[in-house]
C-alpha positions as CSV (number, residue, x, y, z in Angstrom):
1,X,65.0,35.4,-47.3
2,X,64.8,38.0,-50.3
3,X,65.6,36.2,-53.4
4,X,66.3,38.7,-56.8
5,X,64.3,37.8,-59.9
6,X,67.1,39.8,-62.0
7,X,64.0,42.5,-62.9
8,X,65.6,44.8,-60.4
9,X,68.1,46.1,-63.2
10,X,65.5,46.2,-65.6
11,X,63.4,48.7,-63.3
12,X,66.3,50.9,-62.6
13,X,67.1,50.8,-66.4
14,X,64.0,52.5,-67.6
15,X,63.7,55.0,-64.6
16,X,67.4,55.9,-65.8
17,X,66.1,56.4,-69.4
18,X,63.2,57.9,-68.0
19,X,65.5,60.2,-66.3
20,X,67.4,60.8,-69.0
21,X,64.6,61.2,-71.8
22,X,63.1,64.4,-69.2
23,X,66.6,66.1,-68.8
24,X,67.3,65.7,-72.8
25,X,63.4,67.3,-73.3
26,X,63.7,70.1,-70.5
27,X,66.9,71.2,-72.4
28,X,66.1,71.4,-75.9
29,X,63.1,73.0,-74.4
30,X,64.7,76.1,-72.8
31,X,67.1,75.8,-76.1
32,X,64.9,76.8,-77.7
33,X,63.0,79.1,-75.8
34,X,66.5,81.3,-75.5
35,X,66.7,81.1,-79.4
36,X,63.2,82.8,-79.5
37,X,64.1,85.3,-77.2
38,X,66.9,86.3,-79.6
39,X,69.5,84.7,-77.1
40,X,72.3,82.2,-78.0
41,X,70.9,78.7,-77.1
42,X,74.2,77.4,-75.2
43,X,73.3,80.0,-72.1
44,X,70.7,77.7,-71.3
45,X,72.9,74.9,-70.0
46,X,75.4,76.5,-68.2
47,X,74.2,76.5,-64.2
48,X,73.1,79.9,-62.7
49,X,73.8,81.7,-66.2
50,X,71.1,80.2,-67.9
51,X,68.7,81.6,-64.3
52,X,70.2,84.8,-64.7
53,X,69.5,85.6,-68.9
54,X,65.9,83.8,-68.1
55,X,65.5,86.7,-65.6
56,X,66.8,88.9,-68.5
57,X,64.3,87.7,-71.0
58,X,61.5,88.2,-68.9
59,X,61.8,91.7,-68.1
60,X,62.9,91.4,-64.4
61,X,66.7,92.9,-62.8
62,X,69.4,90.7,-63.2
63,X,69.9,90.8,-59.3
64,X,66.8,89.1,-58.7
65,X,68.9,86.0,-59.4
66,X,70.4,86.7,-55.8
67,X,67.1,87.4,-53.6
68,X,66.7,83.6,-54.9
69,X,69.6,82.5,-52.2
70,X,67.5,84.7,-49.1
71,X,65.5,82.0,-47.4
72,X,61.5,82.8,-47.5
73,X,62.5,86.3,-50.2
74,X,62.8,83.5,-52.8
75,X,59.3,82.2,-52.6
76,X,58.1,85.7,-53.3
77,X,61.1,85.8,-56.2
């Protein structure tokens, strides 16, 4: 039979902060990469806005952000 130490918690405990420690760095991150770019940091956590001013910032059509939803168009996206 299996028999629990109790470190099972413990383990899923730091890959949740773990988790959470890599979500908080990616958005402060792209927070701040929108401020440089002269854009209002809050577009950068709202889903399929924040895609769409990145595509913005870096030059490329705002449409692009749909050829990402055409299977094997988005690889070349």
């Amino acid at each position: 039979m299996y028999e629990s130490t109790g470190t099972n918690g413990v383990w899923w405990a730091l890959y949740f902060l773990a988790v959470l420690a890599l979500a908080i760095a990616s958005i402060v991150g792209m927070w701040k990469m929108f401020e440089k770019a002269d854009e209002p940091g809050w577009k950068s956590i709202i889903p399929f806005y924040n895609i769409y001013t990145y595509f913005r910032i870096t030059g490329r059509n705002g449409w692009s952000v749909l050829l990402l939803f055409i299977p094997f168009v988005n690889i070349f996206v």
